[in-house]
PANUZA-753194 format. One record per residue (C-alpha): x, z, y. Coordinates in steps of 0.25 Angstrom, whole numbers, plus 5000, padded with zeros to 4 digits. Layout:
# residues N
XZY/...
***
This chain:
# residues 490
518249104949/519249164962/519749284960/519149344971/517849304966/517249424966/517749484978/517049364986/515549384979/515749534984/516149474997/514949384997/514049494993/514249575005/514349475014/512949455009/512449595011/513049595026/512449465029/511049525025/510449415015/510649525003/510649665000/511849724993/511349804983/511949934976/511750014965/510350104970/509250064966/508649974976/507149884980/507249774988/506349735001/506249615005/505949615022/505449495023/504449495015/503749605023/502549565030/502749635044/502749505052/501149515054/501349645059/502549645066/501949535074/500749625078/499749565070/498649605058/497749545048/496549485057/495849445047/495749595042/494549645050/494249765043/495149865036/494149885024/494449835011/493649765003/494649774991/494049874981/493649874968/493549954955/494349934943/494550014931/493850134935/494650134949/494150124962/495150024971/495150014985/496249944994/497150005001/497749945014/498750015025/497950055034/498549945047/498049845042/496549855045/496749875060/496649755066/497649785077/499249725080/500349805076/501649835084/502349865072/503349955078/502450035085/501350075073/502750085064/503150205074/501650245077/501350255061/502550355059/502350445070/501050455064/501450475052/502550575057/501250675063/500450645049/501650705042/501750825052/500350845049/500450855034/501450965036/500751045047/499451015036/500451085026/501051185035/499651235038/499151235024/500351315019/500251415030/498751435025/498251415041/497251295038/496551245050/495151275052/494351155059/491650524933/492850454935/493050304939/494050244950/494050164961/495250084968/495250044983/496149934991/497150014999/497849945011/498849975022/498450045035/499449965042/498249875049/497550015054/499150055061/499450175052/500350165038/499050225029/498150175020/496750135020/495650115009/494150055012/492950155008/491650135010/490750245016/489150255017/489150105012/490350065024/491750015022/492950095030/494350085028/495050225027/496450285028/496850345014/497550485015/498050565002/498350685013/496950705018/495650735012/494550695020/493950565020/493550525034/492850395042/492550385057/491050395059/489850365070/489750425078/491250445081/491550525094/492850475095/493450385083/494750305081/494550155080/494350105066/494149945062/492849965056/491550035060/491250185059/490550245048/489150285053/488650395044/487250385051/486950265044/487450305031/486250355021/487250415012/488150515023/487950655023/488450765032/489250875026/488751005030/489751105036/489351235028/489651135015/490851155006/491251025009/491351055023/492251185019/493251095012/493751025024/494651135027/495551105014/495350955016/495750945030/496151075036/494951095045/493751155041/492351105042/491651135056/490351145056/489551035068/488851085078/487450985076/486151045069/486551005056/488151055053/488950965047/490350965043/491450935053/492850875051/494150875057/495550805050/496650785059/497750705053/498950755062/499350625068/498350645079/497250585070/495950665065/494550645063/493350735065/491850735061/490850785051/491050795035/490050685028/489650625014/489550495012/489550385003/490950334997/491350214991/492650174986/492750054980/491250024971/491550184969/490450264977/490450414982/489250484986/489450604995/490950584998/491250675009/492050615021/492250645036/491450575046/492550575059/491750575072/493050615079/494350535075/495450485080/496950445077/497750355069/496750285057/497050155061/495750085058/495350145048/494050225047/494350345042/495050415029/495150425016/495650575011/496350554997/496850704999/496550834990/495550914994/494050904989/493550805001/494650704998/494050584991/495050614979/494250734976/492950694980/493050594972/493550664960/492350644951/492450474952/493850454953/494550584947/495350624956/496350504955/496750394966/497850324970/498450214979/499450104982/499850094994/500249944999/501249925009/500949885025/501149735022/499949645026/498849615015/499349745006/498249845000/498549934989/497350004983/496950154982/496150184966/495250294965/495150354950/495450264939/495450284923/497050264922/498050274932/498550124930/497150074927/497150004940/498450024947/499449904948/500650004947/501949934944/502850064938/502250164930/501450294936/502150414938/501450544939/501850684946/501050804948/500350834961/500950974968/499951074967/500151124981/499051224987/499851205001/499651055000/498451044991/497750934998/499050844997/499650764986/500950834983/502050804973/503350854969/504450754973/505550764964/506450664967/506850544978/507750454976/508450324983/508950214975/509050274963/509750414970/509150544968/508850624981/507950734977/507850824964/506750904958/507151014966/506750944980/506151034992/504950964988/504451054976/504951164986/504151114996/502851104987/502950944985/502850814992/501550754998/501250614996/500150555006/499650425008/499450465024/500650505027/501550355027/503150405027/503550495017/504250625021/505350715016/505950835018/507350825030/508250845018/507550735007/507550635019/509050655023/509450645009/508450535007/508950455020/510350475016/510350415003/509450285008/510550265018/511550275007/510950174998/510350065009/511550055019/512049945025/510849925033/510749915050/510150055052/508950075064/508450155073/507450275067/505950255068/504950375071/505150455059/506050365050/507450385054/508250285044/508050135048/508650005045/508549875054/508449765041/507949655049/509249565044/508849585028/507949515021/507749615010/508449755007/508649834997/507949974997/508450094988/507350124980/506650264983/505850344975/505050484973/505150574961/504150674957/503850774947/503350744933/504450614935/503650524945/504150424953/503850344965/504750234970/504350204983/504250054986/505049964993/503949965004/504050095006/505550125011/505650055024/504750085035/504749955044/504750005059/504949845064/504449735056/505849645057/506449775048/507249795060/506949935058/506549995045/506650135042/506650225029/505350245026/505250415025/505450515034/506050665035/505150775036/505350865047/505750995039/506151025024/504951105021/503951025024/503150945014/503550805011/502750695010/502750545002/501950455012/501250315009/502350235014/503250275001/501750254994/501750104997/501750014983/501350134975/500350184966/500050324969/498950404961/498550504963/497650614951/497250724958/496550754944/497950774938/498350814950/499650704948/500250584956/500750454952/501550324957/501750224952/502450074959/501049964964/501149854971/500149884982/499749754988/498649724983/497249774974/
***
């Protein structure tokens, strides 16, 4: 062996890495992803599943007590082309005003100045939006006997579907629910006390209508410019083979914004008109949900009630549970205390965070890029920087501000983050969930979280750090837990 063997492998080895056909690797712990084994081709080039004429599942089924229903992101049931850049920037402008709408929702509550305007369980397919041209995720109910795809939101309450006769309604893929011809809807009277509880569900109180016989009037606005109006109703609900009677939902005669084509919405929040509580008595008070990721042909699946935690979960790692934040600010929310982040196996944040100052951390399944305070970010940003260097940087996207152009790798290697909480739980976010692809060549791929604007507000876990996780959530025990799940398929 020459002498200066060594010296020539280590020679060869960067050569290697400046050549782009390997990754050098370091001592932090590390995941790889492989770019191109991503499918953005068929959307990059404008295109979507033909062949998917409707965005309503017929993947559901009942299994060990559990109701399962699919669960898709929401874009791909729409049916339309996709200019990838453009809906990239368009879903985080978006999701910037959501997130501005959260806080002013908190801001509001915390000021006290509200605005006046048996056991068993089921599991349902849950898929990408990314068909309906939003980053959410949409579930298929059936109401009064009719099939409907809806957005699924752990930050609202209120369940709603676009109704006939509709005064001015958003374009949705399938048909409008028609009340009139359903034997089993009822009208919700105004003086009820279901009408009265839409001022803790939504922040607007009931208004009376003007006809011979008042019924219970609605309004939601969802801060993006989006909202929908109409009159409070029971219907009918099926999840799964799993039937409701009397389920109370809103009927929007007056919508408009950014569903996608979906027909309305499906409030997993808090309050007593969420179907969490109104289905206490069937399901317990427990659900959860894998998120799958944006790639063609992925559905996770959203499980309502279940006899075990893992009776029918697919989880990979262990359940880790942490207690939710009783909060009477945010008591419609799901909080939690975040304890600790930490980036390739370095610890960022301690026990003693501005978090548990600040009352906890959200986590919302509405809300698609997670959110922390200026000086969590910075510190975050920094360290990311510090352990994936060597990289082309790129321009800023929208709210994203570090990026990469990555368009000459094959494959990277990512420092692996993850989310502590209270009571020792953990989540580590997926590989799938650090890089937020602005172009489909990976020409420009930014980190996937964001700064809020100010230290006190409230920060936020959103569904894109959700992707490939089992989330559960036991309002019964009033507890959370994750656990690692390949969300692709039922």
């Amino acid at each position: 062996m020459p002498p200066n063997f060594p010296l020539l492998v280590s020679l060869l080895l960067l050569l290697n890495c400046a050549t782009k056909t390997v990754q050098c690797f370091d001592e932090h712990e590390k995941k790889l992803l492989n770019l191109q084994n991503l499918q953005w081709q068929a959307l990059q080039s404008g295109t979507t599943s033909s062949s998917s004429s409707s965005c309503v599942s017929q993947k559901s089924r009942t299994e060990k007590g559990a109701i399962v229903l699919e669960m898709k992101h929401r874009d791909y049931c729409s049916g339309k082309t996709i200019d990838w850049s453009k809906e990239q920037k368009k879903r985080l402008i978006l999701d910037k005003l959501h997130v501005q709408n959260l806080q002013s929702r908190i801001r509001t509550t915390n000021s006290g100045n509200i605005k006046v305007v048996s056991e068993s369980n089921t599991q349902i397919p849950l898929t990408s939006g990314i068909k309906l041209q939003t980053l959410n995720y949409i579930v298929t109910i059936q109401l009064g006997g009719k099939k409907m795809a809806v957005i699924v939101d752990t930050g609202s309450d209120l369940t709603w579907v676009q109704c006939q006769p509709c005064k001015s309604c958003y374009t949705q893929q399938d048909t409008l629910f028609n009340p009139s011809i359903s034997p089993s809807y009822k009208k919700v009277k105004c003086n009820s006390s279901t009408c009265q509880s839409l001022l803790f569900a939504t922040g607007n109180s009931g208004v009376c209508s003007s006809n011979p016989d008042p019924t219970c009037n609605y309004y939601v606005s969802y801060g993006d410019g989006s909202y929908t109006r109409g009159d409070l109703g029971s219907e009918r609900l099926v999840l799964g083979t799993t039937p409701v009677e009397g389920f109370v939902i809103g009927c929007g005669r007056n919508n408009k914004g950014l569903f996608g084509g979906a027909s309305g919405l499906m409030g997993l929040g808090r309050s007593e008109l969420s179907l969490i509580s109104q289905t206490k008595s069937i399901f317990g008070g427990v659900f959860s949900y894998c998120l799958p990721s944006t790639q063609p042909g992925a559905s996770g699946s959203l499980v309502l009630g279940g006899d075990s935690y893992s009776s029918v979960y697919k989880n990979s790692t262990p359940i880790t549970f942490t207690r939710m934040v009783s909060n009477p600010q945010l008591s419609t929310f799901y909080v939690l205390n975040l304890t600790g982040v930490s980036i390739g196996g370095v610890r960022l944040l301690s026990g003693s965070s501005s978090f548990l100052k600040l009352g906890g951390i959200l986590i919302d399944s509405g809300t698609v890029i997670t959110r922390l305070p200026p000086s969590i970010y910075n510190a975050f940003k920094a360290e990311f920087l510090k352990q994936f260097s060597g990289f082309p940087s790129a321009p800023g996207f929208s709210i994203l501000e570090t990026c990469f152009n990555l368009s000459a790798y094959q494959e990277v290697n990512i420092p692996v983050v993850k989310l502590q909480f209270e009571g020792n739980a953990e989540m580590a976010v997926d590989v799938m969930g650090i890089f937020y692809f602005v172009k489909a060549d990976a020409s420009q791929v930014c980190l996937a979280l964001a700064s809020l604007s100010y230290e006190d507000e409230v920060g936020i876990i959103g569904n894109y750090q959700q992707k490939n996780q089992r989330v559960i959530y036991d309002t019964k025990e009033s507890k959370l837990g994750f656990a690692g799940e390949s969300c692709t398929s039922l």
